[in-house]
ZAMARGU-4260 file (C-alpha; in steps of 0.2 Angstrom, whole numbers, plus 5000, padded with zeros to 4 digits):
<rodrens>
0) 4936/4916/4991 | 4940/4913/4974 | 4958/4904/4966 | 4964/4911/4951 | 4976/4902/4939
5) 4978/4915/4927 | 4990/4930/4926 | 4980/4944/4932 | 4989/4956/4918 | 4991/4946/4903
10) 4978/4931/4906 | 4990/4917/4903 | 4991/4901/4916 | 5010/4902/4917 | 5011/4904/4935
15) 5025/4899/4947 | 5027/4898/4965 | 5038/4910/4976 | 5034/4906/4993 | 5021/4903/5003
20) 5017/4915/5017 | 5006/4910/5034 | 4989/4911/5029 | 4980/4926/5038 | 4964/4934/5041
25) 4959/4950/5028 | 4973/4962/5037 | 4964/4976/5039 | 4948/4968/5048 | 4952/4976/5064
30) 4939/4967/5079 | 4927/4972/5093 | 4933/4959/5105 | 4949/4949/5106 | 4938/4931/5103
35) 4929/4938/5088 | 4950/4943/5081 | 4955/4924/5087 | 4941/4916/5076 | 4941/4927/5061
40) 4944/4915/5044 | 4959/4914/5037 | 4965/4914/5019 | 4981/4907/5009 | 4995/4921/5004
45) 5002/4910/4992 | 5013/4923/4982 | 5018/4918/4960 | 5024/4926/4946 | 5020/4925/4930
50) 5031/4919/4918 | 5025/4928/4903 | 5024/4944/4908 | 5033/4945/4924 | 5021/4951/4936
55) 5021/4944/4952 | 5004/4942/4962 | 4993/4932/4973 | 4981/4918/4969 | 4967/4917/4983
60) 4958/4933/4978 | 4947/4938/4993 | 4930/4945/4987 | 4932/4965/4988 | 4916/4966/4998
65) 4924/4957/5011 | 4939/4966/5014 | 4933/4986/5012 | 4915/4981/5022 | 4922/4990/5037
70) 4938/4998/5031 | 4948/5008/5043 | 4963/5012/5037 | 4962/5030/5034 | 4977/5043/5025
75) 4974/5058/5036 | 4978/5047/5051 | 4997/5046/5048 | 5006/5062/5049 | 5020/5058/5038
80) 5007/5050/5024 | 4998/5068/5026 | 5015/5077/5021 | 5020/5064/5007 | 5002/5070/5000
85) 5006/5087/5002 | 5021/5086/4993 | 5011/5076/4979 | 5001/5088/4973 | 5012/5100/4975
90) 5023/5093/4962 | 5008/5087/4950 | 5002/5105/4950 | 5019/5112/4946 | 5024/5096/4933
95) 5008/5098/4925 | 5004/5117/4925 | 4989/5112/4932 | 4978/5130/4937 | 4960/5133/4946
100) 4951/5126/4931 | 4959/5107/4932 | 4950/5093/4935 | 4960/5080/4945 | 4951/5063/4950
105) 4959/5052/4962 | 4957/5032/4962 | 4955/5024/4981 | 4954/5041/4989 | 4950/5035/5006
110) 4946/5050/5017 | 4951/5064/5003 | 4966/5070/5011 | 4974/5068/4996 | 4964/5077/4984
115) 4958/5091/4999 | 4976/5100/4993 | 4970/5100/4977 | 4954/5107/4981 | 4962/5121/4989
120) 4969/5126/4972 | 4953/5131/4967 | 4952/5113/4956 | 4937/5100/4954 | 4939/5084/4962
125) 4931/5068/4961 | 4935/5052/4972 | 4932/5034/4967 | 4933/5023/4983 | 4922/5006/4989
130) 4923/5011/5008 | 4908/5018/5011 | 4912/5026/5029 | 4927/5034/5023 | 4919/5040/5008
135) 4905/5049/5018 | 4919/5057/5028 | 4926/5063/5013 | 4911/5072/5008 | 4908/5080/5023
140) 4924/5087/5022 | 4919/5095/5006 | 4930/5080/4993 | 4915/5075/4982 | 4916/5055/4982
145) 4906/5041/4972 | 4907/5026/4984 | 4912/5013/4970 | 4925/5004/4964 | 4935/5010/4949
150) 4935/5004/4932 | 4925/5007/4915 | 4907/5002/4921 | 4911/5019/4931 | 4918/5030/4915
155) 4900/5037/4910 | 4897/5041/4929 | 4910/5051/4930 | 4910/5058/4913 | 4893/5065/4919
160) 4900/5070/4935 | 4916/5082/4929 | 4921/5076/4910 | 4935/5070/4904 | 4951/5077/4917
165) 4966/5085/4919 | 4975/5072/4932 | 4972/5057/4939 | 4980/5050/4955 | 4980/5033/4961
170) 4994/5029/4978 | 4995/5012/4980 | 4978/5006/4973 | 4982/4997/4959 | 4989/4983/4968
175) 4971/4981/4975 | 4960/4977/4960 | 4960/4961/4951 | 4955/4970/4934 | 4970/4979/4931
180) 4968/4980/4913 | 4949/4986/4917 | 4957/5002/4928 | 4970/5006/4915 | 4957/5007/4901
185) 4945/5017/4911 | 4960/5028/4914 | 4963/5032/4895 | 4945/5036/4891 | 4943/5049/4905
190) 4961/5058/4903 | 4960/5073/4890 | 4972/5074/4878 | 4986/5081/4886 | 4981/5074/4901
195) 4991/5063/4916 | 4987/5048/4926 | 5000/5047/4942 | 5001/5029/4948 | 5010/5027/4962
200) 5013/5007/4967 | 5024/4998/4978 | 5041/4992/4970 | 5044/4972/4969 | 5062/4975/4966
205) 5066/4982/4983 | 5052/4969/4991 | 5063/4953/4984 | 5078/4961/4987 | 5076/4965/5006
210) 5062/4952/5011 | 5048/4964/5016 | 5036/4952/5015 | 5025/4959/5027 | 5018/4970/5012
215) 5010/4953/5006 | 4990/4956/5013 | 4976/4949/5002 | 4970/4967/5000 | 4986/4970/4987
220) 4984/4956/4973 | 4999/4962/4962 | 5017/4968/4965 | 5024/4977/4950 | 5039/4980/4942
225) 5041/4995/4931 | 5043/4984/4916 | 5027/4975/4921 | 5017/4992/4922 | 5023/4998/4907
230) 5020/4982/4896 | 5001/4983/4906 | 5000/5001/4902 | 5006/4999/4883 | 4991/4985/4882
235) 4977/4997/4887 | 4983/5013/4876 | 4993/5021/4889 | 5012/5026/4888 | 5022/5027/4905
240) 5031/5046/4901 | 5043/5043/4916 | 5045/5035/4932 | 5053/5039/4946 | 5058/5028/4965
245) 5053/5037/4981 | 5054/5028/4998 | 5037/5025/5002 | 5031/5009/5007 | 5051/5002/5008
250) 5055/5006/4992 | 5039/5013/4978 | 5036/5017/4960 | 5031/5035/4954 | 5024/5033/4936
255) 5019/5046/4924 | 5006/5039/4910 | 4996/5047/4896 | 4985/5044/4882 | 4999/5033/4870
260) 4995/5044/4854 | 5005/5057/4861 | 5020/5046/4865 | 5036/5056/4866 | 5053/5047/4872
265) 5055/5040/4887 | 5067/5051/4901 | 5082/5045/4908 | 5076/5043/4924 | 5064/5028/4916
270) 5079/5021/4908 | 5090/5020/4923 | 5075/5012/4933 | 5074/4998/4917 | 5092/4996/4918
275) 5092/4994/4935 | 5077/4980/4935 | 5087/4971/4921 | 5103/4970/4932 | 5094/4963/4947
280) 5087/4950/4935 | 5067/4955/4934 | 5066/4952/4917 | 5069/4933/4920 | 5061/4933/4938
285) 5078/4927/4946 | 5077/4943/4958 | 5065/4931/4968 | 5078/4918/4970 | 5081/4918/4990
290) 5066/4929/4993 | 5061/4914/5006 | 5076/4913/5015 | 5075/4932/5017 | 5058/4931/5022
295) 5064/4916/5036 | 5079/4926/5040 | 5068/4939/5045 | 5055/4932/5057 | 5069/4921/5065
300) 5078/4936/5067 | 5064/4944/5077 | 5058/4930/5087 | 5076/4929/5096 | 5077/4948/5097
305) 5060/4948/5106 | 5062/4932/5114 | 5080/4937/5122 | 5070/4953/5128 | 5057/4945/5137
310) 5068/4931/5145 | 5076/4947/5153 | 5058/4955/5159 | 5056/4967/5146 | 5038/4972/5142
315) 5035/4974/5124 | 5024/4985/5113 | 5020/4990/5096 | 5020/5004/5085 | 5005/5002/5070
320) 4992/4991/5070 | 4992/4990/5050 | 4991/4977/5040 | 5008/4973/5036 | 5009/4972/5055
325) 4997/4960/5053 | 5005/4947/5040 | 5022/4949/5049 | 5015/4945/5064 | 5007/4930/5058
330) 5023/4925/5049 | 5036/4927/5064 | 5022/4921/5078 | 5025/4935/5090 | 5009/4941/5092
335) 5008/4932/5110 | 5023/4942/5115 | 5016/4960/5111 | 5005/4968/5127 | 4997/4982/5116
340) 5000/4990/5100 | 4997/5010/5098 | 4990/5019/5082 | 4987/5036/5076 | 4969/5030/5070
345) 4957/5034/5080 | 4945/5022/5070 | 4956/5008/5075 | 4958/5013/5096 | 4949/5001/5107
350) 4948/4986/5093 | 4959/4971/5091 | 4970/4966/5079 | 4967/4951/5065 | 4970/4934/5068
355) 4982/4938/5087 | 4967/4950/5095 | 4981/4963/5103 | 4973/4976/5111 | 4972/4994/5099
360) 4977/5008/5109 | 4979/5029/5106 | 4997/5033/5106 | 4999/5043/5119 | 5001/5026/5129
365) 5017/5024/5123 | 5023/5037/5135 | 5010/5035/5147 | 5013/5016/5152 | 5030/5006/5158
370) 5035/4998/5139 | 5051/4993/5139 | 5051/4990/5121 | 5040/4996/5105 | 5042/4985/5090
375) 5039/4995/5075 | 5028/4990/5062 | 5025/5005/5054 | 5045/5007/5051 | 5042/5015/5034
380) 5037/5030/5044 | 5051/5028/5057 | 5058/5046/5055 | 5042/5055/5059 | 5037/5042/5073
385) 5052/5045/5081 | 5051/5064/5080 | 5034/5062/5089 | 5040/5049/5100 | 5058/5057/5108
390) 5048/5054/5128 | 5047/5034/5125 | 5066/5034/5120 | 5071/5050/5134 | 5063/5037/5147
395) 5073/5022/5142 | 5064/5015/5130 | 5071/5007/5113 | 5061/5004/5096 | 5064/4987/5086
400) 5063/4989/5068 | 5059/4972/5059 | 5071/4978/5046 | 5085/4987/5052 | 5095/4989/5036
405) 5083/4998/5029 | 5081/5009/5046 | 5078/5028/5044 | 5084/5038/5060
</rodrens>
């Protein structure tokens, strides 16, 4: 493990602490047995921000290599995540008038869900992911994928592969690499004029405002704010066109970037997003003041709810073995109290989670055993688990969301 001092956009050493979270295994490190989850090393989450730019990031940077050797977490495995990517390329095809002829490259495909809706347009695709496993399924499912990480030592590979493209897409994967500057100028020299890069990342605002800390794994090195990706984006001879807040992940980014010599003014959606950031206080970094005492509030919160319900008998499960279930469980010490935790993955079924070795099982157990109680990890897809889980709750049983004000019935 290396220990960075430096700002991983800007390169200064103006870093200063925000908290320090439980240090955990890599979160998504699912085990074979429950003794190999128990001994598996763990690493700092020590969360700063930089002081010169503003982003916000960790510094224990776990080699890459050992966090995606036996990645599991796969987008075609989460129903709700299917439809968001749906709807994706739906938009991106319309927004960018993109026909059968476009070229679209996604960044961290994972299993080529994304880019499959793409392919059915009759467009050529290309994903750029490091987990080999998901990347060989990709391919057989007809997404061609170069199982590699991203960044300019991959340009004249790809140029080679499809030229210069149309689109590129990239859902949460900036966070994961420690070159951001590296990605975004590997982004300019592939776009066409014209051309768009969609970069969706989580959003620090709603993070800090809310303490959802659980989103802190080592797997995502930086938090961004929309000032922050614009200034890194400005850096590397991109321009952020527009941006736009969705709700995945608790609260996310939807940024629009091309090549900065065809720079046109920013929309009013982008200015209402920087208004909002200055009014909260990002500029200045006082939006993380409390963020600490949210994050305490939060796993004292849920140790007396669950302790309460065992006291009374109650047998408790979980919904999603992910990896924010993974640093919130580390965080609140409840892992003894959870019997099993059920996943839409099959990859994950019949493993154990990092660090507390809970047993992974299909989903279908959460009807087919006697849970009293199903604690839900994966809460950003509360609607859609709730849809598909109306036997647990007709039978008596009762989700806990870790953070009900942000609760989506």
């Amino acid at each position: 493990m290396d220990t960075t001092s430096r700002c991983l956009v800007c390169g200064t050493d103006s870093l200063e602490g925000v908290v320090s979270l439980t240090p955990t295994p890599p979160a998504n490190a699912i085990a074979s047995t429950p003794e190999a989850a128990r001994a598996q090393e763990r690493y700092p989450l020590d969360l700063v921000r930089c002081a010169m730019c503003g982003l916000v990031q960790l510094v224990d940077v776990v080699p890459r290599s050992v966090l995606f050797a036996d990645y599991r977490y796969a987008t075609g495995a989460a129903p709700a995540l299917v439809e968001h990517c749906r709807a994706l390329a739906a938009r991106v095809t319309d927004r960018l008038e993109l026909d059968a002829g476009a070229k679209v490259l996604e960044i961290g495909s994972n299993d080529g869900t994304q880019l499959s809706f793409f392919a059915e347009r009759g467009m050529t695709v290309l994903g750029v992911d490091p987990a080999v496993e998901l990347g060989t399924y990709a391919q057989e499912r007809g997404v061609p994928t170069l199982t590699t990480h991203f960044g300019v030592e991959t340009v004249e590979k790809i140029l080679s592969e499809i030229g210069p493209v149309d689109a590129i897409l990239g859902s949460n994967v900036l966070a994961h690499v420690n070159d951001v500057n590296g990605v975004l100028r590997a982004i300019r020299l592939l776009l066409k004029p014209g051309g768009r890069a969609v970069i969706e990342v989580a959003h620090v605002l709603p993070m800090a405002q809310h303490g959802i800390f659980e989103f802190v794994y080592h797997e995502h090195l930086s938090y961004f704010s929309l000032h922050v990706l614009a200034q890194a984006a400005a850096a590397n001879g991109l321009a952020v066109f527009d941006a736009e807040l969705i709700p995945a992940q608790g609260g996310s980014l939807r940024c629009w970037l091309g090549r900065d010599d065809e720079a046109r003014p920013s929309t009013a959606e982008f200015d209402r997003i920087l208004r909002a950031e200055v009014d909260a206080g990002v500029p200045d970094g006082s939006f993380l003041d409390g963020f600490a005492d949210r994050v305490n509030r939060v796993c004292t919160t849920l140790n007396d709810v669950l302790a309460g319900l065992s006291k009374v008998g109650g047998r408790i499960c979980g919904y999603g073995a992910s990896a924010r279930a993974v640093t919130l469980l580390s965080q609140a010490g409840v892992g003894g109290q959870i019997a099993w935790i059920v996943d839409d993955n099959p990859r994950k079924v019949g493993k154990f989670t990092p660090g507390d070795g809970i047993p992974i099982v299909s989903s279908e157990r959460l009807t087919a055993d006697a849970a009293d109680y199903c604690v839900l990890f994966a809460w950003n897809f509360e609607s859609s688990i709730r849809a598909r889980s109306a036997a647990f709750t007709a039978s008596g049983g009762a989700f806990v969301v870790p953070f009900p004000e942000l609760s989506i019935r």
